[in-house]
TORTORZA-392805 format. One line per field, with one value per atom (N, C-alpha, C, O): residue in three letters; atom name; x, y, z. Coordinates in steps of 0.1 Angstrom, whole numbers, always signed. Example, Ala and Ser with C-alpha at 12.3 -4.5 7.8 and 13.67 -1.06 7.14 Angstrom:
REM TORTORZA-392805
r	c(Ala / Ala / Ala / Ala / Ser / Ser / Ser / Ser) .
a	c(N / CA / C / O / N / CA / C / O) .
c1	c(+132 / +123 / +132 / +142 / +128 / +137 / +129 / +134) .
c2	c(-57 / -45 / -33 / -33 / -22 / -11 / +0 / +11) .
c3	c(+78 / +78 / +78 / +85 / +71 / +71 / +79 / +80) .
END
This chain:
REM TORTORZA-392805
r	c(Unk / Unk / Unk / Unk / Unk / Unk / Unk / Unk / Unk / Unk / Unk / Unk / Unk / Unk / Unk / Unk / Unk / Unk / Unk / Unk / Unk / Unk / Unk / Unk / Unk / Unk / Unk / Unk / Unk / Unk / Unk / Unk / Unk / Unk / Unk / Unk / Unk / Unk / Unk / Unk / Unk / Unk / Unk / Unk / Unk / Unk / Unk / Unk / Unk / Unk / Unk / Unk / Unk / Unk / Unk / Unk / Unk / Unk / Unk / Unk / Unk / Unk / Unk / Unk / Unk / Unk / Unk / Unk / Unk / Unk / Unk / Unk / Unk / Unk / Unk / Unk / Unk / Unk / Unk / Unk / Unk / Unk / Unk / Unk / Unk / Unk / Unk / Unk / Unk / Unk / Unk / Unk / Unk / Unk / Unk / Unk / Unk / Unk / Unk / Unk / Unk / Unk / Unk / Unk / Unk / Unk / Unk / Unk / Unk / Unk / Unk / Unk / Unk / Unk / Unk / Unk / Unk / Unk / Unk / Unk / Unk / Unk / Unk / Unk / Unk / Unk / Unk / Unk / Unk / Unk / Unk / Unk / Unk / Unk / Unk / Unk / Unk / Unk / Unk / Unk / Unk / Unk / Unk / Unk / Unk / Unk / Unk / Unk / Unk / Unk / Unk / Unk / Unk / Unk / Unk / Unk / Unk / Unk / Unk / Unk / Unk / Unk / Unk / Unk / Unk / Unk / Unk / Unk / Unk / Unk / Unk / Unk / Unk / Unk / Unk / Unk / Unk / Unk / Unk / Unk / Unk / Unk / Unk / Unk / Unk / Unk / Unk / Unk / Unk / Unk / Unk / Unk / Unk / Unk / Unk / Unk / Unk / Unk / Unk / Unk / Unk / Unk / Unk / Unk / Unk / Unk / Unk / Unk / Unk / Unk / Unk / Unk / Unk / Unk / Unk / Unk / Unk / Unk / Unk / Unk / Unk / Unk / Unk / Unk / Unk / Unk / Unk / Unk / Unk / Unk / Unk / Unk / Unk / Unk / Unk / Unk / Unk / Unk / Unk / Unk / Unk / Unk / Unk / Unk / Unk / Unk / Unk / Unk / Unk / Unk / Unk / Unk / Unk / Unk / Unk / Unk / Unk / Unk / Unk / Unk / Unk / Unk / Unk / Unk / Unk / Unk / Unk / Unk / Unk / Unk / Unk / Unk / Unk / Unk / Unk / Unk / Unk / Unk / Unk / Unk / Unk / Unk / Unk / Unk / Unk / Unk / Unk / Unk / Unk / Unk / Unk / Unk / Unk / Unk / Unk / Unk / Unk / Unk / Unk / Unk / Unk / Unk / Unk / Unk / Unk / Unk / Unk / Unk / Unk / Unk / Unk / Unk / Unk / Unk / Unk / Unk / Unk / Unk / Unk / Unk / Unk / Unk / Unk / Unk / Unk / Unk / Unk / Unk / Unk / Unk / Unk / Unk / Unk / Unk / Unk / Unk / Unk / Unk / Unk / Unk / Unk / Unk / Unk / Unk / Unk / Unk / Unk / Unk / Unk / Unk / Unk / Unk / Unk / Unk / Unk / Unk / Unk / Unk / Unk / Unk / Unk / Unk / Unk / Unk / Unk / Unk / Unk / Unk / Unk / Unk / Unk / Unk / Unk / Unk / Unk / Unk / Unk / Unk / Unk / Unk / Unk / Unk / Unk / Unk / Unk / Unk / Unk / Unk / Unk / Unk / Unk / Unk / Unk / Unk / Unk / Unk / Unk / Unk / Unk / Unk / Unk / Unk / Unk / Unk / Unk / Unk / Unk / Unk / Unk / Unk / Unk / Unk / Unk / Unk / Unk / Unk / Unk / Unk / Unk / Unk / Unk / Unk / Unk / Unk / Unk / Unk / Unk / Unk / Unk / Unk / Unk / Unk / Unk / Unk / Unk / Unk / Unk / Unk / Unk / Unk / Unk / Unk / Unk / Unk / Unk / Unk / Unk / Unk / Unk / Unk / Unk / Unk / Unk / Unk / Unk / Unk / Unk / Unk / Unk / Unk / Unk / Unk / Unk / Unk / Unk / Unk / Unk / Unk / Unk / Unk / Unk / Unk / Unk / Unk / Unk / Unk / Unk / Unk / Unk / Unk / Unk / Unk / Unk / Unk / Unk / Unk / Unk / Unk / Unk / Unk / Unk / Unk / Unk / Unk / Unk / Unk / Unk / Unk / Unk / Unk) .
a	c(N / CA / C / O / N / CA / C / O / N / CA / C / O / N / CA / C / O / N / CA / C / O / N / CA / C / O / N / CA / C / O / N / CA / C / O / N / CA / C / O / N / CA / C / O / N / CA / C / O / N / CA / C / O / N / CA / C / O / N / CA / C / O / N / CA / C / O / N / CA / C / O / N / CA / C / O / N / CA / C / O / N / CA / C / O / N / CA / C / O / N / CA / C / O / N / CA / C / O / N / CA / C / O / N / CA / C / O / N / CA / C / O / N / CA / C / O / N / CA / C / O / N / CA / C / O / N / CA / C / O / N / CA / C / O / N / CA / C / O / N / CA / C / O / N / CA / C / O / N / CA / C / O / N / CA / C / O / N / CA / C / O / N / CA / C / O / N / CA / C / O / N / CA / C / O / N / CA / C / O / N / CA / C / O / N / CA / C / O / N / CA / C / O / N / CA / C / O / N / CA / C / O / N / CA / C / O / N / CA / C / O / N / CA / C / O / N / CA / C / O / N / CA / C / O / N / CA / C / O / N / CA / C / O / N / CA / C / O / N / CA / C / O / N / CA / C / O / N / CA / C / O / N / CA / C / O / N / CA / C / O / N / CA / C / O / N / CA / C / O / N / CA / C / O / N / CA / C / O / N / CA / C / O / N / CA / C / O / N / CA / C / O / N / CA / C / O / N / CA / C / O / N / CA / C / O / N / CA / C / O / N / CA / C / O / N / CA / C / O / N / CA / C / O / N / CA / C / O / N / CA / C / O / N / CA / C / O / N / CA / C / O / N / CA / C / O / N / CA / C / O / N / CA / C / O / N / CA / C / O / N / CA / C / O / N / CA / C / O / N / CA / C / O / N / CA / C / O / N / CA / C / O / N / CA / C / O / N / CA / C / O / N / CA / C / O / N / CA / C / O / N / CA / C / O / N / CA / C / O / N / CA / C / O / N / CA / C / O / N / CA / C / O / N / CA / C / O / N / CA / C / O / N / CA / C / O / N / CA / C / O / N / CA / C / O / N / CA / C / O / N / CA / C / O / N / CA / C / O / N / CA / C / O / N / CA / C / O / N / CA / C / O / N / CA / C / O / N / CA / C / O / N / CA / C / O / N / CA / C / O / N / CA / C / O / N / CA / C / O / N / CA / C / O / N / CA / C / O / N / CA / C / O / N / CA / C / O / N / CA / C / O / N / CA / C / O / N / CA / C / O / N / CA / C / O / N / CA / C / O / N / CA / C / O / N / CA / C / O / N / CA / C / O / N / CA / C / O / N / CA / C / O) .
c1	c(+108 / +109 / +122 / +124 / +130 / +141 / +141 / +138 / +142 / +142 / +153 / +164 / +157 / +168 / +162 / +152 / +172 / +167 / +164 / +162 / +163 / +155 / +167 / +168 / +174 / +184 / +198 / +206 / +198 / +204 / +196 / +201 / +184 / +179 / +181 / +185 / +179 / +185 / +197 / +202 / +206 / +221 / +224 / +233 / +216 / +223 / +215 / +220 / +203 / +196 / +205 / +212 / +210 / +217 / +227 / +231 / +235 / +250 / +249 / +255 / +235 / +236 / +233 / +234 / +229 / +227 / +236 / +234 / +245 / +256 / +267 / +271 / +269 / +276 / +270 / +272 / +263 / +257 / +248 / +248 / +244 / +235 / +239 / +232 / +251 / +256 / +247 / +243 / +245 / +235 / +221 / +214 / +216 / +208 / +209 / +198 / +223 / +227 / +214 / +210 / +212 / +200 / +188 / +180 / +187 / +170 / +174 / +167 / +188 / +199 / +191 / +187 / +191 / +183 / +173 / +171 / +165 / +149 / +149 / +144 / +155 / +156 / +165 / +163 / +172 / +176 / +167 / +169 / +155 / +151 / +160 / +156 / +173 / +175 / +172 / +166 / +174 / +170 / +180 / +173 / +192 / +201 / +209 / +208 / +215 / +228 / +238 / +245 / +239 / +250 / +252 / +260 / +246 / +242 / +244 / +247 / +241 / +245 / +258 / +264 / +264 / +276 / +290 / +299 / +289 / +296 / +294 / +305 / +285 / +281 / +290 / +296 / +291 / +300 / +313 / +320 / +320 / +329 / +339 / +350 / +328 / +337 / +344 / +355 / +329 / +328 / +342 / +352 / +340 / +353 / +365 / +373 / +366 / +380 / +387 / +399 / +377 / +378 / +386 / +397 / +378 / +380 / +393 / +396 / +400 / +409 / +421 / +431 / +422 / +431 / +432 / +440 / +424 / +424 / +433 / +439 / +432 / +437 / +452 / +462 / +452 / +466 / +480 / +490 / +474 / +476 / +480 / +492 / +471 / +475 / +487 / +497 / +487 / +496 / +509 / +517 / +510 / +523 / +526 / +537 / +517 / +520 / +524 / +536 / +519 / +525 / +539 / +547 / +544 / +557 / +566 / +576 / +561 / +569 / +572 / +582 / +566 / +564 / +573 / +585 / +569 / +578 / +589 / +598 / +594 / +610 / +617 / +628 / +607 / +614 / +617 / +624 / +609 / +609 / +621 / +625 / +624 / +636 / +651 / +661 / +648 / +663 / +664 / +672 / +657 / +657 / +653 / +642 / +660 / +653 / +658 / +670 / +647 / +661 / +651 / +639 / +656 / +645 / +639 / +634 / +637 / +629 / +614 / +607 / +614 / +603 / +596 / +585 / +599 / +589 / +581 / +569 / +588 / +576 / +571 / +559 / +575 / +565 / +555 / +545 / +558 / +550 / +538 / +526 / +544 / +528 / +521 / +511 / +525 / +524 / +511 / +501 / +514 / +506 / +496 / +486 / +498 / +488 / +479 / +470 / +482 / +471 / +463 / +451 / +470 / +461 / +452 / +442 / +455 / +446 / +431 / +420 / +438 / +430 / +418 / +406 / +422 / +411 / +403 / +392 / +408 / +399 / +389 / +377 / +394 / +387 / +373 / +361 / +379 / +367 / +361 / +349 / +364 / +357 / +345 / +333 / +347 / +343 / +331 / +320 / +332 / +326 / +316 / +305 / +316 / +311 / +301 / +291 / +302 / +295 / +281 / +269 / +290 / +281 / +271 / +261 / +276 / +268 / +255 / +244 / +257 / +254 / +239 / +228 / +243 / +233 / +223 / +214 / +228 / +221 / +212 / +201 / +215 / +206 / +194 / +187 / +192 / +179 / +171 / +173 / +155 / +145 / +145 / +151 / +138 / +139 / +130 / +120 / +128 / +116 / +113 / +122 / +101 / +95 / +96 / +90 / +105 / +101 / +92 / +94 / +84 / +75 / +80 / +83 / +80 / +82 / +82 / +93 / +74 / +73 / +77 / +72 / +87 / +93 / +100 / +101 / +109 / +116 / +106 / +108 / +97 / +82 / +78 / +77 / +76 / +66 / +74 / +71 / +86 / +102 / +102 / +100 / +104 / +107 / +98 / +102 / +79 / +72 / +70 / +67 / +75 / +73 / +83 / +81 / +94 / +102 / +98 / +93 / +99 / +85 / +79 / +81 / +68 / +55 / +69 / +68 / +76 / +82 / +93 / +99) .
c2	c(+8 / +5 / +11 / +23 / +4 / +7 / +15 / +8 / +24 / +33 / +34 / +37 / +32 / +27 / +32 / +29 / +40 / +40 / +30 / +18 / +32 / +21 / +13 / +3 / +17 / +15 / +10 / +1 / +19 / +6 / -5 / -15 / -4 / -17 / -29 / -41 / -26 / -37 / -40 / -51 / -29 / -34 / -41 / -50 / -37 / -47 / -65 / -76 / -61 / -76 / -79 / -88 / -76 / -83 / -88 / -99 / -79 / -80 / -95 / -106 / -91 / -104 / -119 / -130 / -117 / -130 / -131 / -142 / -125 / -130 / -135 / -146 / -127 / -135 / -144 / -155 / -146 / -155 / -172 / -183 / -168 / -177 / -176 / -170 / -180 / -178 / -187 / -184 / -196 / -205 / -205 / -212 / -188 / -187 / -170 / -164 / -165 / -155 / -150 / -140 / -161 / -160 / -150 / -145 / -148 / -142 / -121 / -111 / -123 / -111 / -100 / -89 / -105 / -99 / -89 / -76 / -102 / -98 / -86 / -75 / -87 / -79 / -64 / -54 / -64 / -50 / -44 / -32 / -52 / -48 / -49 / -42 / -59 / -55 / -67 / -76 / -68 / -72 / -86 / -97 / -87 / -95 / -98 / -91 / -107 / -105 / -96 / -90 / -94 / -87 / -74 / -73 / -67 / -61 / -54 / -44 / -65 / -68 / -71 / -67 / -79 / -85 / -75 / -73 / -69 / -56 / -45 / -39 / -41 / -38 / -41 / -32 / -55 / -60 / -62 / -61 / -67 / -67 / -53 / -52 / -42 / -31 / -25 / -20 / -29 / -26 / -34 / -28 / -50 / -57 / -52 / -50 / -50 / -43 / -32 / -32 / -21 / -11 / -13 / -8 / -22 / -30 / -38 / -41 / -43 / -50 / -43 / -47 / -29 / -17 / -15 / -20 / -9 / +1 / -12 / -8 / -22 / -31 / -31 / -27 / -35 / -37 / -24 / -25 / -13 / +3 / +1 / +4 / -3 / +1 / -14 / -12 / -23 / -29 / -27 / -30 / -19 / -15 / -5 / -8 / +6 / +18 / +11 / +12 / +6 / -7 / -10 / -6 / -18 / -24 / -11 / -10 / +2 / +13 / +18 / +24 / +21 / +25 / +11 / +13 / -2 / -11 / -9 / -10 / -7 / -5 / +6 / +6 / +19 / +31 / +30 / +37 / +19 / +23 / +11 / +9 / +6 / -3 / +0 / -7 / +14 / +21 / +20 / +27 / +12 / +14 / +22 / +21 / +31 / +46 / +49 / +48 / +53 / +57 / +70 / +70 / +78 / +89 / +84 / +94 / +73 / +72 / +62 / +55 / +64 / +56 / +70 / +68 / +81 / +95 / +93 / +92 / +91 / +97 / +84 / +85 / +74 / +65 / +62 / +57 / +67 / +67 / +78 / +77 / +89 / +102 / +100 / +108 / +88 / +82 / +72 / +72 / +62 / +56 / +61 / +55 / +73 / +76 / +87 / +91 / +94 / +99 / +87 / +86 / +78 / +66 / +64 / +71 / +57 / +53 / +64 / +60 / +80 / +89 / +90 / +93 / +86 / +84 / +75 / +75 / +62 / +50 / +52 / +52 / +54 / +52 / +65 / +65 / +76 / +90 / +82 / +83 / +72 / +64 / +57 / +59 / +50 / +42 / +50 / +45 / +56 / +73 / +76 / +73 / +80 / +86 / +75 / +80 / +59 / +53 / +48 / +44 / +51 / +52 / +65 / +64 / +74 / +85 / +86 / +90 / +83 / +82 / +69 / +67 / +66 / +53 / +53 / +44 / +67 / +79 / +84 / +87 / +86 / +98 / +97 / +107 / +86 / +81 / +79 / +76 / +82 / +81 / +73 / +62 / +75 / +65 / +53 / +59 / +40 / +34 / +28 / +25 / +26 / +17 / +7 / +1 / +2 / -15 / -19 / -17 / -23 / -31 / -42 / -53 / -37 / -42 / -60 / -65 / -68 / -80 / -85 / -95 / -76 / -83 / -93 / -100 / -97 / -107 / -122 / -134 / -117 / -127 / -133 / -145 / -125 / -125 / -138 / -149 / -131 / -134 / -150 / -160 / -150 / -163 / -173 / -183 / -171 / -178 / -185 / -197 / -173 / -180 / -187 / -196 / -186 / -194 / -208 / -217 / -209 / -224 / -232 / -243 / -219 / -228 / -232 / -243 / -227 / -232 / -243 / -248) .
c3	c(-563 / -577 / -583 / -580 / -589 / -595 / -612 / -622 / -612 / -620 / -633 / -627 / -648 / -656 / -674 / -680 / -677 / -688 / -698 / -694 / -709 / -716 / -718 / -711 / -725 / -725 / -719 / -722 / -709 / -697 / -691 / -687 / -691 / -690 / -704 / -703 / -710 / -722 / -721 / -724 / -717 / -717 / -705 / -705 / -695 / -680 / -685 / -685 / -689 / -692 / -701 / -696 / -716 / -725 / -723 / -725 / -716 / -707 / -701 / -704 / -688 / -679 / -686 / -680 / -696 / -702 / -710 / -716 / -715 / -721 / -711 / -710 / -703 / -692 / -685 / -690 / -676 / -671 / -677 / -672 / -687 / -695 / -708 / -715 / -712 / -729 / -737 / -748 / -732 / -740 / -746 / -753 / -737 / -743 / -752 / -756 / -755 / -766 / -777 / -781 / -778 / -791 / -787 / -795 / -772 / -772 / -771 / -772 / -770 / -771 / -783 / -781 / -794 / -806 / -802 / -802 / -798 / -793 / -783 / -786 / -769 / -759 / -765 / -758 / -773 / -777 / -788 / -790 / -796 / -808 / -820 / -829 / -822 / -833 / -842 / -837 / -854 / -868 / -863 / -863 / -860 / -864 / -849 / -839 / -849 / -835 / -838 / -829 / -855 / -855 / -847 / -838 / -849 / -838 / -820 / -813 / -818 / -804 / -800 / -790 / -811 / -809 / -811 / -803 / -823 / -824 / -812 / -809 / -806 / -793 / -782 / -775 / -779 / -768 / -771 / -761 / -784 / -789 / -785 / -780 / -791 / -789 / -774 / -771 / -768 / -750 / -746 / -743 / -749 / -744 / -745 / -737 / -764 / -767 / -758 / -756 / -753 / -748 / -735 / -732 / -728 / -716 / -712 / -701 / -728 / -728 / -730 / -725 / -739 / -745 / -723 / -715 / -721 / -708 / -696 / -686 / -699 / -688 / -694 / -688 / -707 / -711 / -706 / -699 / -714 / -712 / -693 / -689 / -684 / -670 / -670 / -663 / -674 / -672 / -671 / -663 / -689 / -693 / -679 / -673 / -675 / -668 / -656 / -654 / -649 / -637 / -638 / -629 / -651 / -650 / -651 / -644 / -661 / -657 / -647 / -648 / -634 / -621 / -618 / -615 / -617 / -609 / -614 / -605 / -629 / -629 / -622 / -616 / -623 / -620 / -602 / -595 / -599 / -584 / -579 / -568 / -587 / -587 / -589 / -587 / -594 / -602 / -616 / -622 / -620 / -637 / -643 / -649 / -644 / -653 / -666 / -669 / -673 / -688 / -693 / -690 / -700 / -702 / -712 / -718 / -718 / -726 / -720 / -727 / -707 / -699 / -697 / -692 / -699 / -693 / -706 / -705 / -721 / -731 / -729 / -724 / -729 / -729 / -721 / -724 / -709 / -694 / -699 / -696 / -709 / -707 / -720 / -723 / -731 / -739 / -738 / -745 / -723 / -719 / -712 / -708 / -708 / -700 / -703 / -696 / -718 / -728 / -733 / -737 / -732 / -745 / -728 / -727 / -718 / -708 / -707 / -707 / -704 / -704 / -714 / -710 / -729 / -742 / -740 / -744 / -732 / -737 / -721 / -721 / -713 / -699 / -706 / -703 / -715 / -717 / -725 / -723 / -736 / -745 / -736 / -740 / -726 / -723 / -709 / -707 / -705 / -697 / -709 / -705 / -720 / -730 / -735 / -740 / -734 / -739 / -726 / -726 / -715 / -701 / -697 / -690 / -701 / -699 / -713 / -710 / -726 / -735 / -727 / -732 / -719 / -716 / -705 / -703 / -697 / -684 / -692 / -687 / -700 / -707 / -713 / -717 / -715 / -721 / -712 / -700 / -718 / -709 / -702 / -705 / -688 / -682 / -680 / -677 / -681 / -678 / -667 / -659 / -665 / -647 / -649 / -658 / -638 / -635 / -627 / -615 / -632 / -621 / -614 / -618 / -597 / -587 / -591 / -590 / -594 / -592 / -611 / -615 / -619 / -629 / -629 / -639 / -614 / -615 / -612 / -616 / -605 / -601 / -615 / -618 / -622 / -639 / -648 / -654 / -646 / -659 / -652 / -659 / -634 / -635 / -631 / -625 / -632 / -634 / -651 / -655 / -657 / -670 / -675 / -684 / -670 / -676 / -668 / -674 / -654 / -648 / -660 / -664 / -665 / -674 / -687 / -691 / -692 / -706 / -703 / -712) .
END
């Protein structure tokens, strides 16, 4: 039996159906409890953003290392280099903090035969 807080279990389900099955986004609401999509969507929006800062951020740090290791050096690639790599250190703790934040909740039981249940019913509908 796989063991998940409540909460990471809504987020791996909401997650997986936003990626996997966008078309059905709408049942997203329901499965987190909230009132609205808004909700939800601000949720992943932020996660993405985070996701998108921390890729860009290693990019920049990449082409710095590929210049320097080319001979292109100027001392204004050091502040920028420890520049980039406080901002990388903040978002990677940002994104740590919103993961552990998601450990920590109680945990709930899955019952062994939920994927059995979930995709008989979807069968009958």
């Amino acid at each position: 039996m796989f063991v998940a807080s409540a909460h990471a279990f809504c987020d791996i389900t909401a997650t997986s159906i936003a990626e996997l099955h966008p078309e059905h986004i709408g049942i997203i609401r329901d499965i987190l409890g909230h009132v609205t999509l808004v909700i939800a969507e601000k949720h992943y929006e932020a996660k993405a953003n985070s996701e998108r800062k921390l890729s860009k951020v290693a990019n920049q740090i990449d082409k710095i290392v590929d210049a320097s290791a080319q001979g292109k050096s100027h001392p204004s690639m050091k502040d920028k280099m420890d520049t980039l790599e406080d901002r990388k250190a903040e978002v990677e703790n940002d994104l740590e903090n919103d993961l552990e934040n998601t450990e920590t909740q109680s945990p709930v039981w899955l019952h062994q035969g939920l994927a059995d249940m979930c995709s008989r019913r979807r069968r009958l509908e």
